[in-house]
C-alpha positions in Angstrom: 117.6 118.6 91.5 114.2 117.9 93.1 113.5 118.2 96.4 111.5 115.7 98.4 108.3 115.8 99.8 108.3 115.5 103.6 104.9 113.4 104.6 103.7 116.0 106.6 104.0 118.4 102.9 102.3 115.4 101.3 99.5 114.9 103.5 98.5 118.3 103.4 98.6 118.5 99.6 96.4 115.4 99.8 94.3 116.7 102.2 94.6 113.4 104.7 96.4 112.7 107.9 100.3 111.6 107.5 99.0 107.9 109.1 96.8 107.7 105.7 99.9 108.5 103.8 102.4 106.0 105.7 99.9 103.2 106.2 97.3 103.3 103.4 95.8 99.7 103.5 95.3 99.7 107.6 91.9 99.8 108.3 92.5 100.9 112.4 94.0 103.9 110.5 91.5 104.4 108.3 88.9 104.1 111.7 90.8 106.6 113.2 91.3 109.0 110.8 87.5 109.3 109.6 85.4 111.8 110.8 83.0 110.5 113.4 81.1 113.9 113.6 79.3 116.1 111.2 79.8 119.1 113.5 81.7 121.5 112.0 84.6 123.3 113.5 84.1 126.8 113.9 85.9 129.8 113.5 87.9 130.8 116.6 86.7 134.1 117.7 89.6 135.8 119.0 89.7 138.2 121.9 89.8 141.6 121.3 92.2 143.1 124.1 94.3 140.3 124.4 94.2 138.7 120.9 94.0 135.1 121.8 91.1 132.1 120.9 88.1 132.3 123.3 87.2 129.5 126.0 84.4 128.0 124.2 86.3 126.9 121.3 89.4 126.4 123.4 86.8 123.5 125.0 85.5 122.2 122.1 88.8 121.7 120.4 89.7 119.8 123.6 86.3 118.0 123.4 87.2 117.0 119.8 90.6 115.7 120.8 89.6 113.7 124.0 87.4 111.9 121.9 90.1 110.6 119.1 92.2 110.2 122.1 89.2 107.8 123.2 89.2 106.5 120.0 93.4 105.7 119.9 92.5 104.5 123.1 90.3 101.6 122.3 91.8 100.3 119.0 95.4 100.1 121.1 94.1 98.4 123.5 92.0 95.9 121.0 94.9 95.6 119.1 96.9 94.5 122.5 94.4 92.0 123.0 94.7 90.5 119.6 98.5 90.0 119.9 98.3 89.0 123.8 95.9 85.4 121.9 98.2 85.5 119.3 101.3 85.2 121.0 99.6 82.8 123.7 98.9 80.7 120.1 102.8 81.2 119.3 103.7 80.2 123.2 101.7 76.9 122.7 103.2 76.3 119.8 106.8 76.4 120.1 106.1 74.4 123.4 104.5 71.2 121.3 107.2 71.5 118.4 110.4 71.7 121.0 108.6 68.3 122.8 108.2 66.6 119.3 111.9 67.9 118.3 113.2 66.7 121.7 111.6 63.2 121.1 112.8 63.1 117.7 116.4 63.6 118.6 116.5 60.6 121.2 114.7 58.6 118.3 117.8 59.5 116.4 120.5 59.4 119.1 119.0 55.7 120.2 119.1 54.5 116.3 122.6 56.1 115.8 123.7 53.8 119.0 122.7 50.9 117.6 123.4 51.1 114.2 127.3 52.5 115.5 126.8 48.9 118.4 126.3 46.9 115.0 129.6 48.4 113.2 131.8 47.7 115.6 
C-alpha cells in the first residue's frame, strides 16, 4: 500500500512553497511566493562557545520575513478591498431585485383578486 504525500513532503520535492502546491493558478500566490531579491541567503555562522546562529543573520532573516510579511500585508488588504466593492455590488443588488419581486407579487395578488371577483 502506498503512502501519501503530505503537501509539505510535496512541496519540498518540488522545490516550491505548499501555497504553490494548493493554489496553482492564483496569481497573489504566485506574487507572494516569488523571490523579490537577488540577495542570497548566507550561511549562518554559528557561535563557537555557545553553538547558536550569530546576530547578523539572525537580523537579516528577520529582515527577509518582515518584508513578505509586508508583502502578505498589502495583497490582504487589496484583496479586502476588492470584496468590500463587490459585496457593496451584491448589497445593491439584492436591494433592486427584492423591490422588483415585491412589486411583482402585488401585480399578481391584485390580478388573482380580480380574476377570483370575476368567478364568483
Amino acid at each position: 500500500m502506498r503512502k501519501r504525500l503530505t503537501d509539505l513532503q510535496k512541496a519540498k520535492l518540488q522545490n516550491k512553497s505548499v501555497a504553490e502546491i494548493k493554489y496553482p493558478k492564483s496569481t497573489v500566490i504566485r506574487k507572494l511566493t516569488t523571490k523579490q531579491t537577488k540577495v542570497k541567503w548566507p550561511k549562518p555562522t554559528v557561535c563557537e562557545q555557545h553553538q547558536m546562529i550569530d546576530y547578523k543573520t539572525l537580523a537579516f532573516v528577520a529582515k527577509e520575513q518582515m518584508k513578505v510579511i509586508k508583502t502578505m500585508t498589502k495583497q490582504i488588504a487589496d484583496m479586502e478591498e476588492k470584496f468590500q466593492v463587490s459585496q457593496e455590488g451584491v448589497t445593491e443588488l439584492t436591494k433592486v431585485y427584492s423591490d422588483r419581486i415585491l412589486e411583482c407579487n402585488n401585480i399578481i395578488r391584485d390580478l388573482h383578486q380580480r380574476l377570483s371577483g370575476r368567478v364568483n
